[in-house]
LOTOR-343743 format. One line per field, with one value per atom (N, C-alpha, C): residue number from 1; residue in one letter; x, y, z. Coordinates in steps of 0.05 Angstrom, whole numbers, plus 5000, padded with zeros to 4 digits. Atoms other than C-alpha are relative to their C-alpha. Example, Ala and Ser with C-alpha at 12.3 -4.5 7.8 and 13.67 -1.06 7.14 Angstrom:
BEGIN
nr = (1|1|1|2|2|2) .
rest = (A|A|A|S|S|S) .
u = (5018|5246|5018|4984|5273|4985) .
v = (4976|4910|5024|4976|4979|5022) .
w = (5000|5156|5000|4999|5143|5014) .
END
This chain:
BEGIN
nr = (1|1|1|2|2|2|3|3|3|4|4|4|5|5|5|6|6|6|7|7|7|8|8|8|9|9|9|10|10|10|11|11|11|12|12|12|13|13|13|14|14|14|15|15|15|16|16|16|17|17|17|18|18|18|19|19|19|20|20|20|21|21|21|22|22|22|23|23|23|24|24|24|25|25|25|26|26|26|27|27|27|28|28|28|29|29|29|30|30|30|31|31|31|32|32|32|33|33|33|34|34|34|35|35|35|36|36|36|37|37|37|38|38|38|39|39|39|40|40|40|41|41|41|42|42|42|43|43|43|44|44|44|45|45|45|46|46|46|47|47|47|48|48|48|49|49|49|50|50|50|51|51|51|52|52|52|53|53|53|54|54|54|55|55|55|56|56|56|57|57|57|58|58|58|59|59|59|60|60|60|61|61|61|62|62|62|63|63|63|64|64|64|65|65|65|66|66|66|67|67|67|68|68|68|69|69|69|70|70|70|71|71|71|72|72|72|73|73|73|74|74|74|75|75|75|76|76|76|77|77|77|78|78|78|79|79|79|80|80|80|81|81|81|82|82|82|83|83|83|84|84|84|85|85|85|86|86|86|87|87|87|88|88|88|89|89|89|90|90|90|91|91|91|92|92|92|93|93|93|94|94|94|95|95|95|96|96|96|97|97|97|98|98|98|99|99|99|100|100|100|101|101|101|102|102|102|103|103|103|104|104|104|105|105|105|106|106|106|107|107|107|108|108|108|109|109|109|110|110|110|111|111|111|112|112|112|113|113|113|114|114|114|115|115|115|116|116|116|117|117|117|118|118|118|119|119|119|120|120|120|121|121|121|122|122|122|123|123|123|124|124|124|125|125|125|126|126|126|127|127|127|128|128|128|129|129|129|130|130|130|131|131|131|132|132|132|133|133|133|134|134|134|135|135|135|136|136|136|137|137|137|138|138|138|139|139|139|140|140|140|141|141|141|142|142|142|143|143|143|144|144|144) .
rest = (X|X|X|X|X|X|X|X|X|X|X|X|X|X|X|X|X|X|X|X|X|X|X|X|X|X|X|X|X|X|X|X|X|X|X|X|X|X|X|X|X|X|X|X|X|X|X|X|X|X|X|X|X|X|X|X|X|X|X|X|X|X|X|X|X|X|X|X|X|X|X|X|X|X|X|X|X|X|X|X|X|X|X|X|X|X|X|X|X|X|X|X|X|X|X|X|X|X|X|X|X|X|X|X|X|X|X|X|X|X|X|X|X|X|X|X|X|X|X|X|X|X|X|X|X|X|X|X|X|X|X|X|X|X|X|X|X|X|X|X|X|X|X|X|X|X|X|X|X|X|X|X|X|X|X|X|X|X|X|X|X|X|X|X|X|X|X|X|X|X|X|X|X|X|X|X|X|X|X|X|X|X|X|X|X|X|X|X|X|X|X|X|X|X|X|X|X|X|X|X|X|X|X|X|X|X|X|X|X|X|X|X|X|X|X|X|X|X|X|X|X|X|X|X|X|X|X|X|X|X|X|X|X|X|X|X|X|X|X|X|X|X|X|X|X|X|X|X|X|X|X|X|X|X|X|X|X|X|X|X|X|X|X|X|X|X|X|X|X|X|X|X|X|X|X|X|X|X|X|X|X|X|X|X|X|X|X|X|X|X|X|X|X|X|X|X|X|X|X|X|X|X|X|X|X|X|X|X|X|X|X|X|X|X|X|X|X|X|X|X|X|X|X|X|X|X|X|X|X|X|X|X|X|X|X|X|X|X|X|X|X|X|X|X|X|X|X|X|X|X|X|X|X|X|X|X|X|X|X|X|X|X|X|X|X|X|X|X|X|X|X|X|X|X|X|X|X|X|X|X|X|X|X|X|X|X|X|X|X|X|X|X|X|X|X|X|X|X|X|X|X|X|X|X|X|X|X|X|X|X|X|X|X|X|X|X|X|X|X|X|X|X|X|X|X|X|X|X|X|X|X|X) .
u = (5027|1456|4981|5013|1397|4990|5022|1360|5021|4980|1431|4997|4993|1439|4974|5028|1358|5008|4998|1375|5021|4976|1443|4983|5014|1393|4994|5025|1350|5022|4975|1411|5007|4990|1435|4980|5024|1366|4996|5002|1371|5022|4983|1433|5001|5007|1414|4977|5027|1346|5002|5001|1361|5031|4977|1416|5010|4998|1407|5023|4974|1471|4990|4996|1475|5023|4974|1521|5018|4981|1589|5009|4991|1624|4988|5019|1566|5020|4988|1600|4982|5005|1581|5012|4992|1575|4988|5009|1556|4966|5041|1470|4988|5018|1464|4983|5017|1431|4968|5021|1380|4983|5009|1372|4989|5015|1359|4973|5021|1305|4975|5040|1245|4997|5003|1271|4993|5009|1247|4968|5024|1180|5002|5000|1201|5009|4981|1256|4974|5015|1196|4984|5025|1148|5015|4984|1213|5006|4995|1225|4966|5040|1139|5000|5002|1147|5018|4975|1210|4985|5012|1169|4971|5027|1100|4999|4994|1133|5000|5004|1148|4982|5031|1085|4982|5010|1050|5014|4991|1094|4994|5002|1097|4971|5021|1027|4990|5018|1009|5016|4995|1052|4998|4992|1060|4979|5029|1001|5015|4994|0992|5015|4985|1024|5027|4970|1092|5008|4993|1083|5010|4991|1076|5029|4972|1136|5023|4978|1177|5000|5005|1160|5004|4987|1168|5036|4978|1238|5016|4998|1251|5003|4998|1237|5016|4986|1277|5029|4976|1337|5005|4998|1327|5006|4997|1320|5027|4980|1376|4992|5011|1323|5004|5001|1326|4977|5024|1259|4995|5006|1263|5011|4977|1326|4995|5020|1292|4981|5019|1236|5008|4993|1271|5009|4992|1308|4986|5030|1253|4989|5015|1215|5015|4981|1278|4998|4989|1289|4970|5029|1204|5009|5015|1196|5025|4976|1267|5018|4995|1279|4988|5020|1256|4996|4995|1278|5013|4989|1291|5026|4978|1368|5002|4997|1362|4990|5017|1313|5018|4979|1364|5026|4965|1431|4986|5000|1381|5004|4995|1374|5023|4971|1441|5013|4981|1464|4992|5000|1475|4986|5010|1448|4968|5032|1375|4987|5018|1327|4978|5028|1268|4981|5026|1218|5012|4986|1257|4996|4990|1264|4961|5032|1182|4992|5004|1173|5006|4995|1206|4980|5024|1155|4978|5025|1095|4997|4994|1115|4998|5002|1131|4974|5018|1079|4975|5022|1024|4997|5004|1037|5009|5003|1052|4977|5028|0984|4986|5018|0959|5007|4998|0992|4992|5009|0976|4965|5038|0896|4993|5007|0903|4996|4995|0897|5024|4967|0963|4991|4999|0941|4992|5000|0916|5026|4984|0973|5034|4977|1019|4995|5000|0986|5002|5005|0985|5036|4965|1065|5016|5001|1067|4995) .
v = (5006|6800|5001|4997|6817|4983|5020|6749|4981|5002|6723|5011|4989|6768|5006|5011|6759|4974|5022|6689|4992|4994|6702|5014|4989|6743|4978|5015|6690|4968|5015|6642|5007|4992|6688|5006|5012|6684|4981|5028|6609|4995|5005|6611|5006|4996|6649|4991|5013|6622|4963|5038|6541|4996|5013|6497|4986|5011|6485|5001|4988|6480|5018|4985|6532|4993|5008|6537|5014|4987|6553|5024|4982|6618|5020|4972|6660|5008|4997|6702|5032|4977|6754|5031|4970|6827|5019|4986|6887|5005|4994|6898|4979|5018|6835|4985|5009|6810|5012|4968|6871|4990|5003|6856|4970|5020|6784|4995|4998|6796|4996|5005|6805|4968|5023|6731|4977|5014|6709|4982|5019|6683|4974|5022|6646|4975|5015|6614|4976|4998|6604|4967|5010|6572|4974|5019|6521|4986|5008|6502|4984|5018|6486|4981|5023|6451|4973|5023|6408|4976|5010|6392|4982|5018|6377|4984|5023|6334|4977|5016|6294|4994|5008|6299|4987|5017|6268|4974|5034|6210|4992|5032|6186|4999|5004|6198|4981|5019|6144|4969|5019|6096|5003|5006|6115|5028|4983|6151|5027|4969|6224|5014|4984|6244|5002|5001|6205|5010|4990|6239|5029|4972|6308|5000|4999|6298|4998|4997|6281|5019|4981|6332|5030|4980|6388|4985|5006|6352|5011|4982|6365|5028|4978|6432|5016|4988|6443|4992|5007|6405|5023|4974|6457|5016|4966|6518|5000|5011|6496|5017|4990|6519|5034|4970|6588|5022|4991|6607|5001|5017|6565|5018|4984|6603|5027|4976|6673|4997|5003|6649|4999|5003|6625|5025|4960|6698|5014|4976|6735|4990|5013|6689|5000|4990|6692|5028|4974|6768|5014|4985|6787|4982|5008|6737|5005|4993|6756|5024|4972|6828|5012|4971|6880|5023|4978|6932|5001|5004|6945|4988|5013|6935|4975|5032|6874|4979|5012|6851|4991|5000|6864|4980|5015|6835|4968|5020|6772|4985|5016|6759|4999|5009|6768|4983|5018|6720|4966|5019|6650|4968|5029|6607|4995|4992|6591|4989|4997|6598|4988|5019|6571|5004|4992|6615|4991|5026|6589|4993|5030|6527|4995|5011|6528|5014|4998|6573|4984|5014|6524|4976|5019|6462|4997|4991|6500|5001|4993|6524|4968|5023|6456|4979|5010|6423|5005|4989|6462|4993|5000|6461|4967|5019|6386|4986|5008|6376|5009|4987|6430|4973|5012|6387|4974|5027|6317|5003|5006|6330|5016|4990|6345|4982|5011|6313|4998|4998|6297|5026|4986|6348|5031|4974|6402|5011|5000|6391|5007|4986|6410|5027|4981|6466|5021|4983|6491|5003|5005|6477|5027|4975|6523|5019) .
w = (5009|0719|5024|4971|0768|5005|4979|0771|5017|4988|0786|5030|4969|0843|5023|4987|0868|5011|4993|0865|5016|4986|0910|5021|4979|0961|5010|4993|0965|5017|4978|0986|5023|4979|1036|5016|4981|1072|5006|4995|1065|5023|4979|1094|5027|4980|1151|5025|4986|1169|4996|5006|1155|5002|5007|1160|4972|5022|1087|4989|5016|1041|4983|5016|0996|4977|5019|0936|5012|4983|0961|4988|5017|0952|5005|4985|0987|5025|4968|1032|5017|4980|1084|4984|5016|1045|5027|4987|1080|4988|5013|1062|4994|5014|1032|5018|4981|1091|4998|5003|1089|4977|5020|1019|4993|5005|1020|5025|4983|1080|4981|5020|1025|4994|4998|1010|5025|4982|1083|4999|5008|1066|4985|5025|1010|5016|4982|1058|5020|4995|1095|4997|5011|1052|4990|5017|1030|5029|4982|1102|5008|4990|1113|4986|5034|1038|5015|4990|1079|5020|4977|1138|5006|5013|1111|4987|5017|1058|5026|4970|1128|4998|4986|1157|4989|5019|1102|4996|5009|1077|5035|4981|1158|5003|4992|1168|4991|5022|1110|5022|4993|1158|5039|4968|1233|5019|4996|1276|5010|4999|1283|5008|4981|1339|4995|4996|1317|4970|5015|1254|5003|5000|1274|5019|4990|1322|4988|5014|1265|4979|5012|1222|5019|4982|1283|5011|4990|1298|4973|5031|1220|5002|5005|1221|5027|4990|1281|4993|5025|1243|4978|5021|1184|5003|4996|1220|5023|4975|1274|5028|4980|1326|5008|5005|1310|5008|4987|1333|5025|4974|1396|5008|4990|1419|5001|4992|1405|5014|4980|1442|5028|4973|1502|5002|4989|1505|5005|4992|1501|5029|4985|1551|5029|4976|1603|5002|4989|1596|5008|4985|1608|5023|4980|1655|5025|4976|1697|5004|5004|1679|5013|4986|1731|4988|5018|1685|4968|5027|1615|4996|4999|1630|5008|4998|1661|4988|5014|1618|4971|5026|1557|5007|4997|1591|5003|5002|1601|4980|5027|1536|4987|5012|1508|5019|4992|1559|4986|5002|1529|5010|4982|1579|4995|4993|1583|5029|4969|1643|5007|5000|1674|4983|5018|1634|4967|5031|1563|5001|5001|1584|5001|5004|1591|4970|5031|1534|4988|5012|1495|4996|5002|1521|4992|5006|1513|4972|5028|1449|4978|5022|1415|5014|4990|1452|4989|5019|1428|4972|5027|1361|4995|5006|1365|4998|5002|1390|4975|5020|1331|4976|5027|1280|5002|4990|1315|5000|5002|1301|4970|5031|1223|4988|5017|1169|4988|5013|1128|4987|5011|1077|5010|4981|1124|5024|4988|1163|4977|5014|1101|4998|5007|1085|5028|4977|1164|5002|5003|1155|4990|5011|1096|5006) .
END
């Protein structure tokens, strides 16, 4: 059945992009990766929906800043920092690559480096301040 097997894409994007459970029994095919990619937005828009739910309920109890911190701690719980971790790679292999090759073997190496380890600060920093001067409800929809 194809909404069956839409709705089996759309898992195996969950699974990949979040630490969400899934229903069990999904396993690793050859394409279906490929094929559940169009379901990345959605994945997406269900991880902002996770995080802004946060951001709102603490905002009605505990001030801005220690809202949006838990709501960006959330969404790095969800995603199991999946963003961050491409960021720092990237951010070690420009900022310590003289050359394409070296640039490449940075990033496949495991470890992270000074320029990560700041990408990373900057990165959640910023957007803690962006989300720490919203409103609860502007601050879901900036989530989304």
């Amino acid at each position: 059945m194809m909404i069956v097997r839409e709705i089996g894409h759309f898992f195996v994007g969950a699974m990949f992009m979040t630490r969400l459970p899934v229903p069990p029994g999904l396993a690793f095919v050859e394409g279906r990766l490929a094929r559940a990619a169009r379901y990345f937005p959605l994945v997406g828009v269900l991880v902002g929906l996770i995080c802004g739910a946060i951001f709102v309920a603490a905002s009605f109890v505990l001030p801005p800043v220690v809202a949006a911190g838990l709501a960006l701690a959330a969404s790095l719980i969800v995603t199991g920092a999946l963003h961050e971790d491409g960021l720092a790679d990237c951010a070690d292999g420009l900022g310590g690559g003289a050359t394409r090759e070296k640039a490449m073997e940075i990033m496949r190496d495991s470890r992270i480096g000074t320029y990560g380890a700041a990408a990373i600060v900057c990165s959640i920093g910023l957007r803690w301040a962006a989300l720490a001067s919203l409103q609860p409800l502007q601050g879901l929809t900036a989530l989304v």
